[in-house]
N, C-alpha and C positions, 0 to 999 in steps of 0.2 A: 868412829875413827878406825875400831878394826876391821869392820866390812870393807871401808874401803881400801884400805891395805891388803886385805885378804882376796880383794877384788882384783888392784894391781898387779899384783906378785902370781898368782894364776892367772889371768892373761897375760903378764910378758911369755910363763913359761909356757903357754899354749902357741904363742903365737912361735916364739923359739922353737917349738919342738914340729910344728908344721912348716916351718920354713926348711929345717933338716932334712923332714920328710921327704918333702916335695924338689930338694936338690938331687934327692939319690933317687929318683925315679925316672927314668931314661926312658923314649920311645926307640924302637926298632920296626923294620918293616918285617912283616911277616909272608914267609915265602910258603909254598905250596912243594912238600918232599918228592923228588924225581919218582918214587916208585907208586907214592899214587895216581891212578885213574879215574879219570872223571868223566863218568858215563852220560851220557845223554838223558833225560825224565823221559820217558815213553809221553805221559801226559801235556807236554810241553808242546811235541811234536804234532800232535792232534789239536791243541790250541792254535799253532802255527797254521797246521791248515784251515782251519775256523776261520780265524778272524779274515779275510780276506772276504771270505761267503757273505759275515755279518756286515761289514761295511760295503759291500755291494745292497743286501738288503737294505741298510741305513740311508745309503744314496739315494736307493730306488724310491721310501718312503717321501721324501724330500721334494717329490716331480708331480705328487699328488695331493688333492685337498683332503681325504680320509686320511693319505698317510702322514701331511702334517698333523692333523688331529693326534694320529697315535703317536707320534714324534714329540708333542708339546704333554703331550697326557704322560709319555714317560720320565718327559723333564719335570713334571710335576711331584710326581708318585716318587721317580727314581732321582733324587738331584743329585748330579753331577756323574750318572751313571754314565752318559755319554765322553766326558772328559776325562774317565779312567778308562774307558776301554779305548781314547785318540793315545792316551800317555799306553798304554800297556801295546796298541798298534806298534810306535815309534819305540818302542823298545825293545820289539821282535825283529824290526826292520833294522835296527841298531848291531843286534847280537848277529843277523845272521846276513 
């Protein structure tokens, strides 16, 4: 009888005290201060010019029987290597 008494009366007051909690917690958007500057990644730039070279090679593999062969041998080896570098293409293409 006292465990469960002891059980009730600590979770009302648990639940009480995370209902509190969780009123006084507000979101705001978060802004970015006038006086910082937000530099370019050198590294970024040079991806930029990459991926364009590598999807030309991707293509070109694609018109060939050896270079299907290496095409499905990377989808093997590498899975889903191909569909991060289609999402990471579309998001160079996105930002710039």
């Amino acid at each position: 009888m006292y465990l469960i008494g002891f059980c009730l009366v600590f979770s009302g007051l648990n639940l009480l005290f995370f209902r509190i909690k969780n009123k006084a917690f507000n979101l705001q958007q978060i802004t970015i201060p006038a006086h910082i500057q937000i530099k370019e990644d050198p590294y970024f730039g040079q991806d930029k010019k990459r991926a364009p070279i590598l999807d030309y090679y991707l293509d070109s593999l694609s018109s060939t029987v050896s270079g299907k062969r290496i095409l499905d041998s990377l989808n093997l080896l590498r899975p889903g290597l191909l569909d991060s570098f289609r999402i990471f293409k579309n998001n160079i293409n996105h930002l710039f």
